[in-house]
C-alpha positions as CSV (number, residue, x, y, z in Angstrom):
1,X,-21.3,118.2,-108.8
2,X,-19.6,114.9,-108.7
3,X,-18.0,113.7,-105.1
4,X,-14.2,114.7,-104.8
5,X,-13.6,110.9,-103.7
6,X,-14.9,109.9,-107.5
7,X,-12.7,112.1,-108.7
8,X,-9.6,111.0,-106.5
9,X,-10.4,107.2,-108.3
10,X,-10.1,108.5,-111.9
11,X,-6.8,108.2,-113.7
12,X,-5.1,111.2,-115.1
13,X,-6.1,110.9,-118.8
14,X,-9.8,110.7,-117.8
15,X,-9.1,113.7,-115.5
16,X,-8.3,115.6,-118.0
17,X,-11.0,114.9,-120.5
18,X,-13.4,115.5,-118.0
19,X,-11.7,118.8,-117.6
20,X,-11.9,119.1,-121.6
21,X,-15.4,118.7,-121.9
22,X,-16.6,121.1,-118.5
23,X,-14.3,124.0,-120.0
24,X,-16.3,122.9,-123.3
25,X,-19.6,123.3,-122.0
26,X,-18.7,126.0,-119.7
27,X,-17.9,127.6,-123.0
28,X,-21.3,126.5,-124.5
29,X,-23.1,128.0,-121.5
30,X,-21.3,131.1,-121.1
31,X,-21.7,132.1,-124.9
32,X,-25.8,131.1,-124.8
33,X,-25.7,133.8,-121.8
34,X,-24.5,136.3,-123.8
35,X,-26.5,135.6,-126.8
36,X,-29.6,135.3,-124.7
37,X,-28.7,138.0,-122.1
38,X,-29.7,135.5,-119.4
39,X,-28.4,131.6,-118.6
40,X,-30.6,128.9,-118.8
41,X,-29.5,127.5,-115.4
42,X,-27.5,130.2,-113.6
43,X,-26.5,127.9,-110.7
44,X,-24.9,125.7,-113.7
45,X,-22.1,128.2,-114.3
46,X,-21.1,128.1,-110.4
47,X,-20.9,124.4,-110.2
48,X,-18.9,123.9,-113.7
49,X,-16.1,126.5,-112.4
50,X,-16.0,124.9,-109.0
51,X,-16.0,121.2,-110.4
52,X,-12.8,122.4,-113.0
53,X,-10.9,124.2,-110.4
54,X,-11.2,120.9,-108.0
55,X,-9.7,118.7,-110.8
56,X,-6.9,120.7,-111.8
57,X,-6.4,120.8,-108.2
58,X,-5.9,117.1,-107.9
59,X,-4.1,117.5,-110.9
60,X,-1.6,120.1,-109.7
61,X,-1.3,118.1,-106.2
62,X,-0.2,114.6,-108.1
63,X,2.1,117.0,-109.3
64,X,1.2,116.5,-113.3
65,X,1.1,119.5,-115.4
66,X,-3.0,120.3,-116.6
């Protein structure tokens, strides 16, 4: 998981993608656990939810829409 003070020194646009591509390979991860029955890296799952929800966080608290 990346440091919330890297995060604070990103801009809004790359915010945003790097919210794009978690939820993208949250997506990847999620479907291979249902194919598969088990994840590759369970704790994976945890920290991609966790590092999404603390960048639309600082999204929602510069007051921008996500």
């Amino acid at each position: 998981m990346v440091k919330l003070a890297k995060f604070k020194e990103m801009n809004v646009e790359e915010l945003r993608k790097q919210v794009r591509e978690l939820e993208a390979e949250l997506f990847r991860e999620r479907s291979a656990k249902a194919s598969t029955g088990r994840p590759s890296n369970p704790g994976k799952l945890r920290t991609i939810r966790r590092t999404v929800a603390v960048i639309k966080t600082l999204l929602k608290q510069r007051g921008l829409k996500i």
